[in-house]
Phi, psi and omega in degrees: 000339203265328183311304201297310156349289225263015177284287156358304201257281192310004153275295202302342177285302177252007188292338177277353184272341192251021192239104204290144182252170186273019164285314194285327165314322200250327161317311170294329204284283186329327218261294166309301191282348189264002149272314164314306149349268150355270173330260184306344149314304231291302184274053087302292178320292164009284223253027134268003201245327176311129154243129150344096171255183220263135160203164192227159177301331166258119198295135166283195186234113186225176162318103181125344177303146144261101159230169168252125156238155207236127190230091210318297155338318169208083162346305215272349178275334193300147222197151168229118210232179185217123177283105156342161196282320176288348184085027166258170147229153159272160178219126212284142193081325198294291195059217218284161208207108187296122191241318217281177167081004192235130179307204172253330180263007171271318162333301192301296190305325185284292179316318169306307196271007145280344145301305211284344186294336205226299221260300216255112174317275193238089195278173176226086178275133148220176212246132179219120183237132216269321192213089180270051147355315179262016150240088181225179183219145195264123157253138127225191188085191180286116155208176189249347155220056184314152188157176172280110189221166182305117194260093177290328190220179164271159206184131167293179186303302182317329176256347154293305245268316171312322187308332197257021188103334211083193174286159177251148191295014189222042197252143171292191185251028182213163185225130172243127232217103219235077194243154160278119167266172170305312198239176168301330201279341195274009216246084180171250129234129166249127193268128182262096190306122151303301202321319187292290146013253168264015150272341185243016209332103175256072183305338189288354194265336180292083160319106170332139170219134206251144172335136174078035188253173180203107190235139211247119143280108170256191200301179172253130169313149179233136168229156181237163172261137150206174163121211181276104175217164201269312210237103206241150177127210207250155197218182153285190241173106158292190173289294175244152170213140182246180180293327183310293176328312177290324180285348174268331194283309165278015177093340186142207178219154198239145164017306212246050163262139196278124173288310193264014162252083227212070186317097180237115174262115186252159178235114230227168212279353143302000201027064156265163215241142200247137160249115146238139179257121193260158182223092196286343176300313186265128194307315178292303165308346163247015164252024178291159216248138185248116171228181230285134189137298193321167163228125163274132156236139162247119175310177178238135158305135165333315198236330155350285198305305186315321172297314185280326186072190220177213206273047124174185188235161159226135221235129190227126173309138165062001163277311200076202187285123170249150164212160235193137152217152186258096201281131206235131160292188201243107206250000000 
């Protein structure tokens, strides 16, 4: 009896102080997603400020170009020039010379017939160009090295996104492809499935990809677990998940965990934060659709817990241990 007392009074004293509840699971769950946040906010902003240059199947000449021009009739005009940020070069007797947005050989053709308008009866140019700067391509976002790099060849998506390392484990199912074209209709973004892409091989999604592209892998949506489950933290977000899914997804549900108790916190587009209490014992509720953002807790059984121990142990000669923890709803 005196044991049982004194079992009584050390529960009552500390299981709430020591028994983590799910307002604090889900405070911690909040916490973990408005930094993860942070982050894909960080490369979104990135990768609205990158601009684009302009490119075609016969690569233009933009800012940042190096040529030479050569001019047979007269050696002494031939030049080495660096196309300007306005998209000029100089060119001697000429002087400055509108290039960009110009193939290389409209280029040669432009220079010619403005000699031949003043200095050269039947000039002959021609053009080489030594450093094609505009024609690269942009990563940002999950690839495992963003950055800028040289567009050695024409090349599909799938052979830019290896240029750049690949994906990173925290990479979305989608890829955006940010381009200027020559005309309007080439001109925009395009959004791109990988999962289909490369899981489904939808070859048709492997996209040409042109100088002066930018292209954004952002994060993959996350939702987290915490409670009774094998695996508790944050997960990806597939194309469809369900709550079931999501719980499997985390491993299970462990030995003393309530099914019918099931903490789901949402941030709904007013960004007010949603309690909804779920019950996976009825089949339409655990095929509810989960999406990025969310928080789980999974609740515990009474004696589940009691049994497994929880917030604290007492520990009685020739008995052993007993232990508790007191499971507090989520209010």
């Amino acid at each position: 009896m005196l044991i049982l007392a004194g079992f009584l009074a050390l529960f009552a004293g500390c299981s709430t102080n020591t028994a983590v509840t799910k307002n604090e699971m889900v405070e911690t769950r909040i916490a973990e997603q408005n930094r993860a946040g942070k982050t894909s906010k960080m490369n979104e902003k990135i990768f609205s400020k990158v601009q684009p240059t302009v490119a075609s199947t016969d690569p233009l000449l933009g800012p940042g170009d190096l040529i030479e021009l050569k001019v047979f009739e007269a050696p002494e005009l031939s030049t080495q020039a660096r196309i300007s940020s306005r998209g000029f070069i100089t060119v001697p007797l000429l002087g400055d010379v509108e290039v960009a947005g110009l193939t290389a050989r409209q280029l040669e053709m432009k220079v010619e017939d403005l000699y031949r308008a003043k200095y050269i009866r039947d000039p002959h140019v021609s053009l080489f160009v030594q450093e094609h700067l505009s024609q690269k391509v942009t990563f940002v976002g999950q690839v495992k090295s963003p950055g800028t790099y040289e567009l050695p060849s024409r090349m599909k998506l799938l052979d830019a996104l290896a240029l750049a390392g690949g994906l990173t484990e925290k990479a979305g199912g989608t890829a955006q492809v940010r381009r200027v074209g020559t005309t309007e209709k080439d001109t925009g973004s395009y959004i791109v499935d990988l999962d289909r892409l490369i899981n489904d091989g939808a070859v048709e999604l492997n996209i040409p990809i042109n100088g002066g592209d930018v292209i954004f892998v952002p994060e993959g949506g996350m939702f987290y677990v915490d409670g009774a489950v094998r695996m508790t933290g944050s997960f990806p977000v597939k194309a469809t998940l369900t709550l079931e899914e999501a719980i499997m997804t985390a491993g299970g549900f462990l030995s003393y965990a309530d099914a019918e108790d099931v903490i789901l916190v949402r941030r709904e587009s007013d960004n007010k934060r949603v309690v909804k209490h779920m019950n996976l014992e009825i089949p339409k509720q655990g095929a509810y659709p989960i999406k990025d953002g969310d928080i789980l807790v999974v609740g515990s059984t009474f004696w589940g817990r009691l049994s497994s121990g929880g917030g604290f142990s007492l520990g009685i000669p020739f008995i052993g241990g007993i232990s508790y923890s007191n499971p507090q709803r989520y209010r």
